[in-house]
DRENKE-192472 format. One line per field, with one value per residue (C-alpha): x, y, z. Coordinates in Angstrom, 3 decimals. Example, Ala and Ser with C-alpha at 12.3 -4.5 7.8 and 13.67 -1.06 7.14 Angstrom:
u	[12.300  13.670]
v	[-4.500  -1.060]
w	[7.800  7.140]
***
This chain:
u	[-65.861  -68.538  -70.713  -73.221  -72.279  -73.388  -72.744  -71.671  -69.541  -68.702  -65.013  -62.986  -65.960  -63.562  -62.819  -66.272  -66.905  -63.342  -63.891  -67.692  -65.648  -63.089  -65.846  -67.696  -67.201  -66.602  -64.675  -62.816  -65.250  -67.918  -69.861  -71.045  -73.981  -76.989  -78.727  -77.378  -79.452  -80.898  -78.793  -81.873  -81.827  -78.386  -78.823  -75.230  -75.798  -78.225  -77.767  -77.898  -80.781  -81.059  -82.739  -84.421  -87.090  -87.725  -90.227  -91.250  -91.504  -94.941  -94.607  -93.988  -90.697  -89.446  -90.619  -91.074  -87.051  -86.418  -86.716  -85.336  -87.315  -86.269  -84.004  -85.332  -83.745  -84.715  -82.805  -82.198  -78.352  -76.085  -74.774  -71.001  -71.062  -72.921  -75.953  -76.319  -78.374  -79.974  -79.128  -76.846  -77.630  -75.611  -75.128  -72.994  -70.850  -67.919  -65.852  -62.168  -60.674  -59.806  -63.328  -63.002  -60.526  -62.407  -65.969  -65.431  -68.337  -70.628  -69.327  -72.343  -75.585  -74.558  -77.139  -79.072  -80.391  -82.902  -81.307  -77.926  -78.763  -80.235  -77.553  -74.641  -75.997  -76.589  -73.702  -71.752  -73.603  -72.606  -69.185  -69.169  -69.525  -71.886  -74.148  -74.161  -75.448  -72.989  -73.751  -73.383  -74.349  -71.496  -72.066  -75.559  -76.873  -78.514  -81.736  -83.472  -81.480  -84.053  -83.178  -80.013  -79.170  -80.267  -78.622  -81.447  -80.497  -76.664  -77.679  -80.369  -77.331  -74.560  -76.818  -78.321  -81.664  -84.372  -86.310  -84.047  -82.797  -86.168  -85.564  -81.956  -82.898  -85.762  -83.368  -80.527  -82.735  -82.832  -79.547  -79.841  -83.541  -82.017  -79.230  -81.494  -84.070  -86.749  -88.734  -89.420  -85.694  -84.456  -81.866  -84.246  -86.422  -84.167  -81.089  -77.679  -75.686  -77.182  -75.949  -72.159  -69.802  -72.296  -69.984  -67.739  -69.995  -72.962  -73.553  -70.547  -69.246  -69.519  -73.439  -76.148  -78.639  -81.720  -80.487  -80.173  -83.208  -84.787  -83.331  -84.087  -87.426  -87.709  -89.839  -89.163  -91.292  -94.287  -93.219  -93.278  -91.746  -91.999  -90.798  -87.043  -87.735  -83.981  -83.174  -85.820  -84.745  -81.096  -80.569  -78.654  -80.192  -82.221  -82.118  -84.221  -85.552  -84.260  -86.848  -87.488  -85.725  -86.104  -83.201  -80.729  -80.840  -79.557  -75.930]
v	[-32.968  -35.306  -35.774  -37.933  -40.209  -38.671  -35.149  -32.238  -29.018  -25.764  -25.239  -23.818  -24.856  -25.560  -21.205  -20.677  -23.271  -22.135  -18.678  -19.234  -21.043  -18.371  -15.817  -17.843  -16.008  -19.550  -20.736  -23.464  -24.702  -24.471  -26.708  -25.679  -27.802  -28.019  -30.258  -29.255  -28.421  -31.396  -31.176  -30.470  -26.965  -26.113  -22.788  -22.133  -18.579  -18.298  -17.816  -21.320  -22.934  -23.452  -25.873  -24.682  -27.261  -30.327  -32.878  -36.443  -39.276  -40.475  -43.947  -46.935  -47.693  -44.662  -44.695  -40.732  -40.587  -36.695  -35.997  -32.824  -30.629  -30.083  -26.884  -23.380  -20.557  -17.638  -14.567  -12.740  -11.345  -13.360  -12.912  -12.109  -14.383  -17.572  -17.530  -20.212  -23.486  -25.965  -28.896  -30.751  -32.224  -35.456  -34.647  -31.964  -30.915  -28.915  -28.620  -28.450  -31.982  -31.573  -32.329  -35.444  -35.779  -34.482  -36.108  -39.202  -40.878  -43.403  -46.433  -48.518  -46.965  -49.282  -48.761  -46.213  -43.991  -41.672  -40.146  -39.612  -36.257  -35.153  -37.287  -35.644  -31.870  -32.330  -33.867  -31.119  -28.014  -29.958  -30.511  -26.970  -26.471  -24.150  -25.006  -22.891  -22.505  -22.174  -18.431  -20.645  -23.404  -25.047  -28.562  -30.219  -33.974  -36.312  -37.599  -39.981  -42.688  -44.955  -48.919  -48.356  -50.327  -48.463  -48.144  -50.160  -53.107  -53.156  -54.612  -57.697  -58.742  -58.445  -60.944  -62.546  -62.271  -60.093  -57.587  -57.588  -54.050  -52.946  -55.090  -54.148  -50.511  -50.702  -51.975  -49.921  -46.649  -46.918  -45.605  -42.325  -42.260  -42.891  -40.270  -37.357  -38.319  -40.274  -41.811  -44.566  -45.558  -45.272  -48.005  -49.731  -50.429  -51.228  -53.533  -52.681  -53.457  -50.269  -48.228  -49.364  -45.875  -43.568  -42.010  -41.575  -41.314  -39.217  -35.968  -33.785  -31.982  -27.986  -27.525  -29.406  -31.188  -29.833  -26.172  -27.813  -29.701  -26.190  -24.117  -25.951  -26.279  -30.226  -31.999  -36.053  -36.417  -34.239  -35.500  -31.553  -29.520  -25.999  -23.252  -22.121  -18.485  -17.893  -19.616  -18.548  -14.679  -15.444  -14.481  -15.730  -17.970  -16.644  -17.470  -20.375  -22.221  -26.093  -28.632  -31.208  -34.367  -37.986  -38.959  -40.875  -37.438  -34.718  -33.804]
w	[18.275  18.069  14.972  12.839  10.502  6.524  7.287  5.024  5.880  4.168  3.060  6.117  8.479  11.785  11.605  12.837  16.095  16.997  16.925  18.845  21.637  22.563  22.571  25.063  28.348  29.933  27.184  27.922  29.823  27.504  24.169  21.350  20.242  18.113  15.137  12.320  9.229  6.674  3.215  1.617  3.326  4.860  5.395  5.503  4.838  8.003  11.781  13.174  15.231  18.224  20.321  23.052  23.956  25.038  26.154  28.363  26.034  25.898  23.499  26.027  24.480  25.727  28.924  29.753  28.403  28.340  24.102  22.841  20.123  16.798  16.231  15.575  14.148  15.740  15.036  11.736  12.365  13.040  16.985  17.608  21.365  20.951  22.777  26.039  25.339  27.963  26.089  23.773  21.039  20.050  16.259  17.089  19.633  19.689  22.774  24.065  24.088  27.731  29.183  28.181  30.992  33.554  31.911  30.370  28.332  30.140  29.009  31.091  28.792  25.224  22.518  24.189  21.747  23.646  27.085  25.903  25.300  28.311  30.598  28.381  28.790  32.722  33.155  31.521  33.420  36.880  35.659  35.292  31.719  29.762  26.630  24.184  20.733  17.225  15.801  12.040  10.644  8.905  8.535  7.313  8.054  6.210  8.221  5.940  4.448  3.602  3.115  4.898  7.917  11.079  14.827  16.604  14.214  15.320  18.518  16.652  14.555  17.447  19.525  16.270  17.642  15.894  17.984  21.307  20.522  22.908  25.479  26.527  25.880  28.122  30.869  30.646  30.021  34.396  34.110  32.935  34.591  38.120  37.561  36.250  39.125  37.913  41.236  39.923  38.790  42.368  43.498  45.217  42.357  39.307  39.351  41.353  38.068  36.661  39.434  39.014  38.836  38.937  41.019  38.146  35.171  36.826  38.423  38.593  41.876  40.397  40.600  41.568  39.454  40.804  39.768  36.520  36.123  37.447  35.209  31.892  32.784  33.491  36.562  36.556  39.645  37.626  34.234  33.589  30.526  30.602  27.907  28.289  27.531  28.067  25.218  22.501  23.589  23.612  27.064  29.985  32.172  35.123  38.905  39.832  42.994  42.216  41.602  45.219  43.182  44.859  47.339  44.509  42.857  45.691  46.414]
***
């Protein structure tokens, strides 16, 4: 499991994400995934959101960095089979152990905060996993700690120099930008040192990435979101006709 730091959970919590996961029908090859609740409002007697959304970055320090949306809860009844989600959010995921066998973490993208979301959930769906959402919400996070020491500052006192946290994102962001297809992050334009084991650490072998990319809705050439109706509705995903992706992105 991976979670935030300062979160809260109900008494027996681990019953429910265990139970979601062998009622997946790909179960074990599947994640259970979403951003949990603030403290302030767990909800822990609620179905649990989902999200089903996301967007291109448009601050500079980003640099068009796929963002998620904020979660949404949008049924009344709770569901009995987890309903399938495009992407995972990094504040909770729940998944058999094993996967981390056969998809190790990306130990090349340090302190990169936005795109290890996106690069995790296509990475799983060509590994051959599916996303899916918990049908509870059992643990809550706490998303405001003011005057508490904050991730982008790790990196200023590691290299005891103020402000350098946006310069080493902005050049290891290419990473995750050349694997999910980004033209302008193709190995001929950012640095060969970026590109080391993306063999290992990249696209998996079970799908390709442009049915992916297609299927949640996301253009990197176009800079394109559109609305993942599958998701809001609960439904399986549909068919779809895979996005043309630059060269560095095609199997």
């Amino acid at each position: 499991m991976q979670i935030d730091s300062h979160s809260q959970f109900v008494s027996g919590w681990d019953s429910f994400p265990v139970t979601d996961m062998k009622n997946t029908p790909s179960y074990p090859y599947s994640a259970l995934t979403h951003y949990p609740p603030s403290v302030d409002w767990p909800n822990y007697d609620e179905p649990a959101h989902r999200i089903c959304g996301a967007k291109f970055a448009d601050s500079d320090i980003e640099s068009q960095i796929v963002r998620l949306t904020v979660t949404a809860r949008f049924e009344r009844e709770f569901q009995t089979v987890p309903c399938r989600a495009p992407f995972i959010g990094a504040g909770y995921v729940f998944a058999h152990a094993s996967f981390l066998a056969v998809m190790p973490f990306d130990p090349y993208v340090p302190w990169v905060f936005m795109g290890e979301e996106i690069l995790f959930s296509l990475r799983l769906h060509t590994w051959g996993y599916d996303i899916y959402s918990p049908t509870h919400n059992t643990a809550s996070h706490i998303y405001v700690r003011e005057h508490k020491p904050k991730f982008w500052e790790t990196v200023g006192r590691l290299f005891q120099q103020d402000g350098i946290h946006n310069d080493i994102q902005g050049y290891i962001i290419n990473r995750p930008k050349y694997i999910i297809g980004y033209p302008e992050s193709s190995s001929e334009q950012v640095d060969a040192t970026l590109l080391a084991h993306t063999d290992v650490y990249g696209v998996g072998p079970k799908r390709p990435l442009a049915e992916y990319m297609a299927m949640v809705g996301l253009d990197p050439v176009a800079k394109e979101a559109s609305r993942i109706d599958w998701c809001v509705k609960c439904e399986a995903p549909r068919p779809v006709t895979p996005f043309e992706l630059p060269p560095q992105a095609v199997q």
